[in-house]
C-alpha positions in Angstrom: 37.8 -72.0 -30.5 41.1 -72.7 -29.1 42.6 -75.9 -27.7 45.4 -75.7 -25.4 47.5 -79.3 -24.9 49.2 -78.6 -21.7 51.9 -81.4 -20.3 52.0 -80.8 -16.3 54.1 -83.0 -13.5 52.6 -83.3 -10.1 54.6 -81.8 -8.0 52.8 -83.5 -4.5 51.0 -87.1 -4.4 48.0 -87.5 -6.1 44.6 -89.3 -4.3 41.8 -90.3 -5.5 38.2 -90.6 -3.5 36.0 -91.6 -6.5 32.4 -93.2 -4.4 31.2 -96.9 -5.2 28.4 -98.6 -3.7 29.0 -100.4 -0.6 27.8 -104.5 -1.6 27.7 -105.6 2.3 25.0 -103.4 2.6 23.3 -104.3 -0.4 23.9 -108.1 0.1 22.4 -107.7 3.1 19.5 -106.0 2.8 18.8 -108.1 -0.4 19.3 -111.8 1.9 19.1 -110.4 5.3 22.6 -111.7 6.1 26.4 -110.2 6.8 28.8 -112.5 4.4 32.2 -110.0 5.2 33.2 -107.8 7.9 33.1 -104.3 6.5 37.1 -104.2 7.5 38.1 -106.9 5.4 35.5 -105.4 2.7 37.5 -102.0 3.2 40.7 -104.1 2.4 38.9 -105.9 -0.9 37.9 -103.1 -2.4 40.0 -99.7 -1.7 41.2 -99.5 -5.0 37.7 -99.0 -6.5 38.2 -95.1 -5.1 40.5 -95.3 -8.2 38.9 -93.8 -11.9 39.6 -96.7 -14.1 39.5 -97.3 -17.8 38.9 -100.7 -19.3 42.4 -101.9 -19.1 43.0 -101.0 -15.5 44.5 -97.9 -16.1 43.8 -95.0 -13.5 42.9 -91.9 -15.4 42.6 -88.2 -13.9 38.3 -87.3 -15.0 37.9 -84.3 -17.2 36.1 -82.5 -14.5 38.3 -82.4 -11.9 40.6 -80.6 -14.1 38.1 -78.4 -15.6 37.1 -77.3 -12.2 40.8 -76.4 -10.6 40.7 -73.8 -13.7 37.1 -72.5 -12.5 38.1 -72.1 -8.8 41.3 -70.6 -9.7 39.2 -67.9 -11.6 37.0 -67.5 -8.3 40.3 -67.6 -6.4 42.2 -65.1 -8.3 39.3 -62.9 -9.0 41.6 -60.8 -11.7 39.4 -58.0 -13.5 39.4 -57.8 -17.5 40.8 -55.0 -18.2 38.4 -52.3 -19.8 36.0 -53.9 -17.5 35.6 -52.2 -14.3 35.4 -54.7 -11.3 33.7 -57.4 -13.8 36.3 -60.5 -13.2 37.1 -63.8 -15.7 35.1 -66.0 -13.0 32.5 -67.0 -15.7 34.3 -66.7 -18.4 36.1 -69.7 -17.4 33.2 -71.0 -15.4 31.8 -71.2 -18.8 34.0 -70.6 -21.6 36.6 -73.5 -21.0 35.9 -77.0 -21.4 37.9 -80.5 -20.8 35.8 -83.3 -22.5 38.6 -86.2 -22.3 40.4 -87.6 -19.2 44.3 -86.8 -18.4 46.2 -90.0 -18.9 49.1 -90.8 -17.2 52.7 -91.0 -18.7 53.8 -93.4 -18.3 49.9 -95.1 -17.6 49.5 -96.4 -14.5 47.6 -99.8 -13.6 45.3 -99.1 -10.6 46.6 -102.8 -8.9 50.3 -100.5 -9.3 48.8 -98.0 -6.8 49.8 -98.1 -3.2 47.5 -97.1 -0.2 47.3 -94.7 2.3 45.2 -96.0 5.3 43.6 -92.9 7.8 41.3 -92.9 10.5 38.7 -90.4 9.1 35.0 -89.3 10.1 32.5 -91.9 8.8 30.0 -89.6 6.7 32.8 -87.8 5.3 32.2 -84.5 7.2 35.2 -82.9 8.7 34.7 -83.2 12.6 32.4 -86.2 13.0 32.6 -87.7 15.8 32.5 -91.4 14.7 35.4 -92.5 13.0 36.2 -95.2 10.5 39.8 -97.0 9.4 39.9 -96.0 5.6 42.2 -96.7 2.5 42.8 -94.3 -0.1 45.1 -94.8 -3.3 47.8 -92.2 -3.5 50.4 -92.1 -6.5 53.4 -90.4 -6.3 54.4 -86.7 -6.9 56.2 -86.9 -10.3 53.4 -88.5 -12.1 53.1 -86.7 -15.3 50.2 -86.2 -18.2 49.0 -84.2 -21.2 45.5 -82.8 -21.1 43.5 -81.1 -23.4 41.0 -77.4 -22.6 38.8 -76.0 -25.4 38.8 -72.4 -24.8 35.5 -71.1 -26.1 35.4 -67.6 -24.7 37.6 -65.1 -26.8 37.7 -63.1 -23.5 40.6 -65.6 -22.2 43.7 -64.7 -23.5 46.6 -66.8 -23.9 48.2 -65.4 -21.3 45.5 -65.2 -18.7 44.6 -68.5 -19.3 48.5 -70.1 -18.5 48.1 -67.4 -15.1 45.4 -69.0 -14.3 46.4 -72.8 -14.7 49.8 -72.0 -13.3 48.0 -70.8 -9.9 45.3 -73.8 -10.4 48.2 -76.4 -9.6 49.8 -73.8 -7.1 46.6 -73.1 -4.7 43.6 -75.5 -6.0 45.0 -78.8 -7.0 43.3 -81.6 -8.1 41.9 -85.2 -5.9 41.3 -85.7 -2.6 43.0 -83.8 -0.2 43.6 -80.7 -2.3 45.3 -77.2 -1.1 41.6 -75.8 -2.3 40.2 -78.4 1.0 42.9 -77.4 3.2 45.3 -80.5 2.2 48.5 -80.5 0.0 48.1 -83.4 -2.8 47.0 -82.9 -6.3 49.6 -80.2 -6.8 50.7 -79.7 -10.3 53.0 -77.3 -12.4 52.7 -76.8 -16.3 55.7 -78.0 -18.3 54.4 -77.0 -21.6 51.5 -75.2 -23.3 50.9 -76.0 -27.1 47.8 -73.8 -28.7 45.8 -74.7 -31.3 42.4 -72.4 -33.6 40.1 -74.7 -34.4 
């Protein structure tokens, strides 16, 4: 096994959507009474979209980095060579693993994050019809952090692997609002690649 620590810089904003349970509801089904508007709810609470530690620092979750590398893969579809039309698709679908969230550097405190308010469907479906007023969390492009993959399959070179990571912060992206969902945030470029045999 390998282990690749790669430093990357966002090169767009970064959002987060993480879901948490809405209380109004659940207060109100529980005493059969309304206690907050669900706008001033919205404005309480926005910041819970944020992945938090136990300090209240925002951290990046293992999977959504683990994922831009698998849908680069499906993206890409580059043959192994030797291999006919067979492509690295599930060799990184299943030979490449990120077990520990990317912190930031410098770590960011999720009550530093600003918000970005839209007016977007309410079940979260591109083209509903009913609309809600909705605030998401958005830091910065220039945020920076080390994260590290365990590359289990011997098929994935060194060098196919930085293709593929390079192109993951070029056309996948990371977050809500991704170039892989037909936004532009979660862009990232890799400053430095530092490999490891375990």
């Amino acid at each position: 096994m390998r282990i690749a620590q790669v430093a990357l810089t966002g090169i767009s904003p970064y959002s987060q959507s993480r879901w948490y349970a809405n209380e109004i509801e659940q207060e109100g089904r529980a005493t059969g009474t309304k206690t907050e508007s669900k706008d001033a709810y919205e404005r309480r609470t926005w910041r819970n979209r944020l992945h938090v530690d136990s300090d209240g620092l925002v951290f990046v979750p293992p999977m959504s980095l683990k994922n831009a590398m698998s849908e680069a893969a499906k993206y890409l579809s580059v043959q192994i060579p030797g291999k006919g039309k067979t492509t690295y698709t599930k060799h990184f679908e299943a030979g490449v693993l990120v077990t520990e969230p990317m912190r930031f550097t410098p770590a960011i405190k999720a009550a530093d994050v600003a918000g970005e308010w839209l007016f977007v469907p309410a079940d979260g479906k591109r083209g509903g019809s009913r609309r809600v007023e909705r605030c998401f969390p958005v830091i910065p492009a220039g945020w920076t952090g080390t994260v590290l993959f365990h590359v289990l399959d011997d098929v994935i070179t060194e060098p196919v692997f930085e293709q593929h990571l390079r192109e993951a912060g070029n056309f996948i992206g990371i977050g809500r609002f991704r170039p892989r969902n037909n936004g532009f945030y979660g862009r990232f470029k890799v400053e430095d690649i530092t490999w490891q045999t375990m």
